[in-house]
C-alpha positions as CSV (number, residue, x, y, z in Angstrom):
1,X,194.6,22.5,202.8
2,X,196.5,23.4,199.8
3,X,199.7,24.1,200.0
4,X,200.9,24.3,196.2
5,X,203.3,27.2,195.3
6,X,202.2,28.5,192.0
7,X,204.6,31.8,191.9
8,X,207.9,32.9,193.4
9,X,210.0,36.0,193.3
10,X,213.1,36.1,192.7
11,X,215.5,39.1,193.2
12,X,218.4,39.4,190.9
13,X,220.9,41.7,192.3
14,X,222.0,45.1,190.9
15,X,225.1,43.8,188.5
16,X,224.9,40.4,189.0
17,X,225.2,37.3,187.0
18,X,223.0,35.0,189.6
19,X,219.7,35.6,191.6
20,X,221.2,36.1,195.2
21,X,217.4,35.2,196.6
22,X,214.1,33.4,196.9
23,X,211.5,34.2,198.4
24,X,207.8,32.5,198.6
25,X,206.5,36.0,198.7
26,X,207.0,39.6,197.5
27,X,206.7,41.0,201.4
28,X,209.2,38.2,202.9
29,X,211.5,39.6,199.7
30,X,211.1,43.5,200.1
31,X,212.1,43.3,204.0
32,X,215.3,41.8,203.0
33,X,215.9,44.3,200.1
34,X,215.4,46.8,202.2
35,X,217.3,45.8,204.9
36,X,219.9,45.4,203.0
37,X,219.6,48.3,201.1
38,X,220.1,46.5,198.2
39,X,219.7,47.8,194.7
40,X,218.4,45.1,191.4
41,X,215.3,43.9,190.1
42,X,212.7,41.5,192.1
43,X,210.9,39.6,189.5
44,X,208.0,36.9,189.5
45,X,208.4,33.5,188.4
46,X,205.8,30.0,187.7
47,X,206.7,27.5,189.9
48,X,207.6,23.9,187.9
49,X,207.7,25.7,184.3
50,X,209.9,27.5,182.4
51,X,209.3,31.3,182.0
52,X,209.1,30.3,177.8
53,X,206.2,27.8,178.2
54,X,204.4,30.3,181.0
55,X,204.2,33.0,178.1
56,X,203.7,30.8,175.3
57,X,200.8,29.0,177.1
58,X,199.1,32.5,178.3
59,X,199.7,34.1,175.4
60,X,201.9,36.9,176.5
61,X,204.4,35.6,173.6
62,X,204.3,34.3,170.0
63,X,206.9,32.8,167.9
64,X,207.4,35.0,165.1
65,X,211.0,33.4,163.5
66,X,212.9,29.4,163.8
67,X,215.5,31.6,165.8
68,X,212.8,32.1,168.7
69,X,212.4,27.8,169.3
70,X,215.8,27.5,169.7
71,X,217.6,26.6,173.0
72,X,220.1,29.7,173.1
73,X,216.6,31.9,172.8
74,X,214.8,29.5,175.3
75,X,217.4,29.4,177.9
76,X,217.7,33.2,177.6
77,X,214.2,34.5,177.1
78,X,212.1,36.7,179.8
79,X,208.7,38.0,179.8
80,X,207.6,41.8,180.4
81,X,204.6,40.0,181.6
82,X,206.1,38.8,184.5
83,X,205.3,40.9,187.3
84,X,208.7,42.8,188.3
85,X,209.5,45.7,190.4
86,X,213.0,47.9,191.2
87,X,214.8,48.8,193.6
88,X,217.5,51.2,194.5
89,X,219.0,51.4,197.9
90,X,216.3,48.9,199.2
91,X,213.4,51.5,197.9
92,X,211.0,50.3,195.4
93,X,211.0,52.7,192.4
94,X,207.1,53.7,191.4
C-alpha cells in the first residue's frame, strides 16, 4: 500500500498574511470552509517541492529575465497552474 502524498491544499484566508490550514484533501478542506463560512482562496500545492521547481519541471513556467532566478522572485512566485478555487462566505465561486 502506498501511502505517499503527492498534493495538498492549502487555504489562505480572505486578508491574510499566513495559510490558516492544511488539508490532505480538497473535501476534508471545503467542509471546514464552509463551516466556517470562511471567505479566501484554497489552492493546490506538490508535496516535498517548491511551487518554482513544480512549474519549471512541468513546463507551466519559463525563465524569461536573471530577475526570475533570483531568491526574492523564487520565494515569492505562484503558478496559475496550480489548481485553486474561491470562496466567499464558505461557497465556492464557479
Amino acid at each position: 500500500m502506498n501511502n505517499t502524498l503527492n498534493t495538498i491544499w492549502v487555504f489562505h484566508g480572505e486578508g491574510g498574511r499566513f495559510s490558516s490550514g492544511v488539508f490532505t484533501s480538497i473535501e476534508k478542506a471545503e467542509i471546514w470552509i464552509n463551516r466556517h463560512k470562511l471567505s479566501g482562496v484554497l489552492t493546490e500545492y506538490p508535496v516535498d517541492e517548491g511551487v518554482y521547481d513544480w512549474a519549471l519541471f512541468n513546463s507551466f513556467f519559463d525563465v524569461k529575465k536573471e530577475s526570475q532566478m533570483t531568491p526574492n522572485f523564487i520565494q515569492q512566485f505562484t503558478c496559475t497552474s496550480q489548481d485553486h478555487y474561491h470562496y466567499e462566505n464558505g461557497i465556492r465561486d464557479n
